[in-house]
Structures are given as structure tokens and as C-alpha cells.
C-alpha positions in Angstrom: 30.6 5.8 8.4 30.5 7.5 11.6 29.5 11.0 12.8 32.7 13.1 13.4 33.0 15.5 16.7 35.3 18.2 15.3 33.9 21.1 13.7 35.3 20.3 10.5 36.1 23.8 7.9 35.1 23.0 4.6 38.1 23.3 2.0 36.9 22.1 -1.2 34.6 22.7 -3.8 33.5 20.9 -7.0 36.7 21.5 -8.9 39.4 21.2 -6.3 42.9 19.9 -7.6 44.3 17.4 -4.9 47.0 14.6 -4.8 46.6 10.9 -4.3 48.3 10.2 -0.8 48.1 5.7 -1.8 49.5 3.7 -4.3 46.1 2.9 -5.8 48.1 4.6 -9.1 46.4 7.9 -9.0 48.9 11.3 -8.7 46.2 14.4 -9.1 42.6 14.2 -9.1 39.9 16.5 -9.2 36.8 16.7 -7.1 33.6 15.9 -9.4 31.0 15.2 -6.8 30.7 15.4 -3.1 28.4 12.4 -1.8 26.1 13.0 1.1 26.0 16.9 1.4 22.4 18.9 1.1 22.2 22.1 0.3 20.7 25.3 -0.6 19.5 25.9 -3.9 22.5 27.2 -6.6 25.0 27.2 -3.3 28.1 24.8 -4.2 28.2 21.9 -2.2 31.4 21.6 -0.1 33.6 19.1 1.7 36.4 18.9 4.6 38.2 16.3 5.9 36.8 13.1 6.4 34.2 13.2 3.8 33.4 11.0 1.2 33.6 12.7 -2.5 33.7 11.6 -6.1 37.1 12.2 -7.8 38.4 12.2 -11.5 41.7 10.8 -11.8 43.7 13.9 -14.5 47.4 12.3 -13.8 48.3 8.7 -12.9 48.6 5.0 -14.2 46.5 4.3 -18.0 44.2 2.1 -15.8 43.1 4.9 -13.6 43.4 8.1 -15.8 39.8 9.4 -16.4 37.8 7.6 -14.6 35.5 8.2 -11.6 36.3 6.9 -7.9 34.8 7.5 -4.8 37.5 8.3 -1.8 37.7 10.1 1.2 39.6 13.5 2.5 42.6 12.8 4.8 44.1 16.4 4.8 43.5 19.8 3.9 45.4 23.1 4.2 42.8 25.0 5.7 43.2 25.1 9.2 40.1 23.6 11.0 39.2 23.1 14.9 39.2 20.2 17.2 37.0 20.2 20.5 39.8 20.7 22.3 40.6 24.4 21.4 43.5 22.8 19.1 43.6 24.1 15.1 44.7 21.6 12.5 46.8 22.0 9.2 48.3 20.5 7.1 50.9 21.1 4.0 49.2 19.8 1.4 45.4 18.8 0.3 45.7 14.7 0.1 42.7 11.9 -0.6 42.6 8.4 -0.6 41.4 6.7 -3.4 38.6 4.0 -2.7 37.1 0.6 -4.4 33.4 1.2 -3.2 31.6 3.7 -1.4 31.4 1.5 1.9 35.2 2.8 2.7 37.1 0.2 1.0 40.6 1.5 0.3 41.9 0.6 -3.6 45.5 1.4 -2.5 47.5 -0.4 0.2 49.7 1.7 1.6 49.1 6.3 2.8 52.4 8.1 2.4 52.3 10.5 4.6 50.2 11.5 7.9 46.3 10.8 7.9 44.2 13.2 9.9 42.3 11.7 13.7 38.5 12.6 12.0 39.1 10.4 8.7 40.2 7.8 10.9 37.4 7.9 13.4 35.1 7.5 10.7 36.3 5.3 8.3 37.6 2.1 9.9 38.9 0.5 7.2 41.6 3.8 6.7 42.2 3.7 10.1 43.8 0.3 10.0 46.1 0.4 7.1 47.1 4.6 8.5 50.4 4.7 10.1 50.4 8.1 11.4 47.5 9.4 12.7 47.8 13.4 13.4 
């Protein structure tokens, strides 16, 4: 994992609904955990694109439904800032679903655009992303 430039606005909270933007035979998941993230005392942690969370799978294939996976954050609908001046948005709040936590994709295939700062830090989404916003 590598350390991401833009200043990233956080967008989710334990709780968050989300879909599943592979065909690792998730459809909606929940946010459970968010890996990596310290905080004060009773605040929520919080997570934006690119970062790694845990996710409970609550619609999807009987081999998936209720279970834990790690994945990553490829778009969010709150607007967030690149370096550049330029805000980012998306139309919907989208994950990928993962095998381990090293940034192994489970699915083969993203429907849909994959944001530049999940990309520059996990390689391994980077390669199988065909649009990268």
C-alpha cells in the first residue's frame, strides 16, 4: 500500500451501505471495520477512497452472504479534492471486494470507473481497472 497525495474527504462510517462494483458475487455490503485508522477516544473511525475496510456481505451469491471480507473504496459521492484544485464525485458509493488484506482482488472484472487514488495505491486494482477517473 502506498501513501496517497490527494486530500482524501472521508465518506463512511462503521455502518455504511455500499455496492459491490466486481463480480466477486457480492451486491450490497456494509462497512464493519475500517483497517488502519487511529483515532480519538469514542470518535467513529472513518474512511474515503482508497482505504482498506472490513465489509459484511447483506445481499449476494449463498457463498458470500454473511461473511466478512476485507476490500478497498473505489468511489464515493462525497466530493473530495485532488492537488490540482480539481473536486471529484462520483454517482454512487462502490468497493471492491478482496481475497486478503495484501490488495488481492476476489473478483475479476470492476464495472464501472475506478477512482486515480485507489489505483495509485493498490497495484493489483490498478491492473485489472479499465477506467481510471
Amino acid at each position: 500500500m502506498k501513501p496517497i497525495k490527494a486530500n482524501v474527504t472521508a465518506g463512511f462510517v462503521i455502518g455504511s451501505n455500499m455496492n459491490s462494483t466486481d463480480n466477486s458475487g457480492a451486491k450490497i455490503v456494509r462497512v464493519v471495520g475500517i483497517k488502519r485508522q487511529k483515532t480519538v477516544k469514542k470518535r467513529m473511525p472513518f474512511a474515503g477512497v482508497g482505504d482498506l475496510i472490513l465489509i459484511s456481505v447483506k445481499s449476494g451469491t449463498k457463498e458470500v452472504r454473511k461473511k466478512v471480507f476485507p476490500a478497498i473504496i473505489v468511489r464515493q459521492r462525497k466530493e473530495y479534492r485532488r492537488p490540482s484544485g480539481m473536486r471529484i464525485k462520483f454517482e454512487d458509493n462502490a468497493v471492491v471486494v478482496l481475497k486478503d488484506e495484501k490488495g488481492n482482488p476476489k473478483g475479476t472484472i470492476f464495472k464501472g470507473p475506478i477512482a486515480k487514488e485507489a489505483c495509485e495505491r493498490w497495484p493489483a486494482i490498478a491492473k485489472l481497472a479499465k477506467i481510471v477517473v
